[in-house]
GUBANU-841404 format. One record per residue (C-alpha): residue in one letter; y, x, z; residue number from 0. Coordinates in steps of 0.05 Angstrom, whole numbers. Layout:
BEGIN
{node 'a',{Y,X,Z},NUM};
...
***
This chain:
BEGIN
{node 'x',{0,0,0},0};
{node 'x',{45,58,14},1};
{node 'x',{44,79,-62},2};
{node 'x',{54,1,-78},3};
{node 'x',{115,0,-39},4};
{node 'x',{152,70,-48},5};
{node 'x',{125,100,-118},6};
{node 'x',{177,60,-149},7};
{node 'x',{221,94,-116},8};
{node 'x',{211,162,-151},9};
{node 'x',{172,131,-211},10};
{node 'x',{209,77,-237},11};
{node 'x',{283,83,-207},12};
{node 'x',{318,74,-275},13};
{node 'x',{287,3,-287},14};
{node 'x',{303,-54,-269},15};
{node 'x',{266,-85,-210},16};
{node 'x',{231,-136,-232},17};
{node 'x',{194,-88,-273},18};
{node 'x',{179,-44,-203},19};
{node 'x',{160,-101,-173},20};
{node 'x',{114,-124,-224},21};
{node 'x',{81,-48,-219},22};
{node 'x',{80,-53,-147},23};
{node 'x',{48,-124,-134},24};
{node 'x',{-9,-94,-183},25};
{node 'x',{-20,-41,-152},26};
{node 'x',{-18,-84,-92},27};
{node 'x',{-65,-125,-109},28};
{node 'x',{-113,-77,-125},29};
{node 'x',{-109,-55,-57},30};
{node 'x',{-114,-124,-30},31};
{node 'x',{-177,-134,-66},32};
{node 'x',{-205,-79,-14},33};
{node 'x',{-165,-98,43},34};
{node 'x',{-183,-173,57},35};
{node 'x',{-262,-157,60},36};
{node 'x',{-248,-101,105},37};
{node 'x',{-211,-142,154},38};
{node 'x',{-256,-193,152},39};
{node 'x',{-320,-145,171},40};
{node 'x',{-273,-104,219},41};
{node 'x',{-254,-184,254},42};
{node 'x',{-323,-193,271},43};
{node 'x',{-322,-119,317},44};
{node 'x',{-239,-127,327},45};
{node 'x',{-192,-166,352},46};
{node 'x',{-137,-183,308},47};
{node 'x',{-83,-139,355},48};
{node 'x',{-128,-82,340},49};
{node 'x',{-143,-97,267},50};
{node 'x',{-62,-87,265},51};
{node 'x',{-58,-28,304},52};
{node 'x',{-103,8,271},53};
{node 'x',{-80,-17,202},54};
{node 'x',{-9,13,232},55};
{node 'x',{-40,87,248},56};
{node 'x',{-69,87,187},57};
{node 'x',{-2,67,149},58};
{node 'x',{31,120,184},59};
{node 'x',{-23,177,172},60};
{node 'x',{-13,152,91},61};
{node 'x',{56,154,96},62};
{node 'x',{79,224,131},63};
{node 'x',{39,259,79},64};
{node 'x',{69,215,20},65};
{node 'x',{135,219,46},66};
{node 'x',{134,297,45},67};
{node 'x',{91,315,-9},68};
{node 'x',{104,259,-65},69};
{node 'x',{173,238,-55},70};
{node 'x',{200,301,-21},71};
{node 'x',{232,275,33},72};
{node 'x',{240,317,97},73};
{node 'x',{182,327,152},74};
{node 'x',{224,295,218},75};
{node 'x',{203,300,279},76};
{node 'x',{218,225,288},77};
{node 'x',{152,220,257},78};
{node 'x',{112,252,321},79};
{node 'x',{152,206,362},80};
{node 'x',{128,153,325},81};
{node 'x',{57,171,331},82};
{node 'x',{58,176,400},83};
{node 'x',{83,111,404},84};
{node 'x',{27,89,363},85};
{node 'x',{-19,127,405},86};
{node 'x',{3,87,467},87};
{node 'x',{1,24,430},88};
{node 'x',{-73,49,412},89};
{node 'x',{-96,60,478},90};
{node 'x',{-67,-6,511},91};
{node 'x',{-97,-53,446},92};
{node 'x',{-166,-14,458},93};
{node 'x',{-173,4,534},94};
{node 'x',{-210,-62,542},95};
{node 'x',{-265,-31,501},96};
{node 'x',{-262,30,534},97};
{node 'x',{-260,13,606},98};
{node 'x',{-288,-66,601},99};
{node 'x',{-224,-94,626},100};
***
C-alpha cells in the first residue's frame, strides 16, 4: 500500500491526478486482493486491535525503507520515536496473550 500511496509522488508528479489515482487504486487493489484473506485468517488467531497494530508495524517497517531509499527523503529520527511508540502500542494490544490477562 505504501507504493500505492506515495509512488505517485516521484513517478507520476507531472500528471494530473486523476491519472495517479487511477495508478494507485490499481495497484491498490492488487494489494487488497492479498490483504482481505489475510485478515480474515489472521481474525480467527487476532483480535481486530491487533490485526491493526500489527498492520501499523508493518506499514511503518515498509515505509522507513521506501521513504529513504525510493523517494530519497531523509532518515529522521522521528521515525525511532515512532517505533517505540508502536512498540508500546504492541505490547499493551498483545500482553493478554503473553501474560493471560
Amino acid at each position: 500500500m505504501t507504493f500505492a500511496w506515495y509512488a505517485h509522488l516521484k513517478e507520476l508528479n507531472n500528471k494530473p491526478w486523476i491519472i495517479a489515482a487511477m495508478v494507485s487504486w490499481g495497484i491498490a487493489l492488487f494489494e487488497y486482493m492479498f490483504q482481505v484473506p489475510a485478515n480474515r485468517i489472521g481474525y480467527s488467531v487476532m483480535s481486530i486491535g491487533q490485526l491493526k497494530i500489527l498492520q501499523e508495524v508493518v506499514t511503518l517497517s515498509i515505509f522507513v525503507p521506501f521513504t529513504v531509499y525510493y523517494l530519497k527523503e531523509p532518515l529522521k529520527l522521528d521515525y525511532l520515536w515512532a517505533g517505540l511508540c508502536l512498540i508500546g502500542a504492541v505490547y499493551f494490544m498483545f500482553r493478554s496473550k503473553l501474560y493471560g490477562a
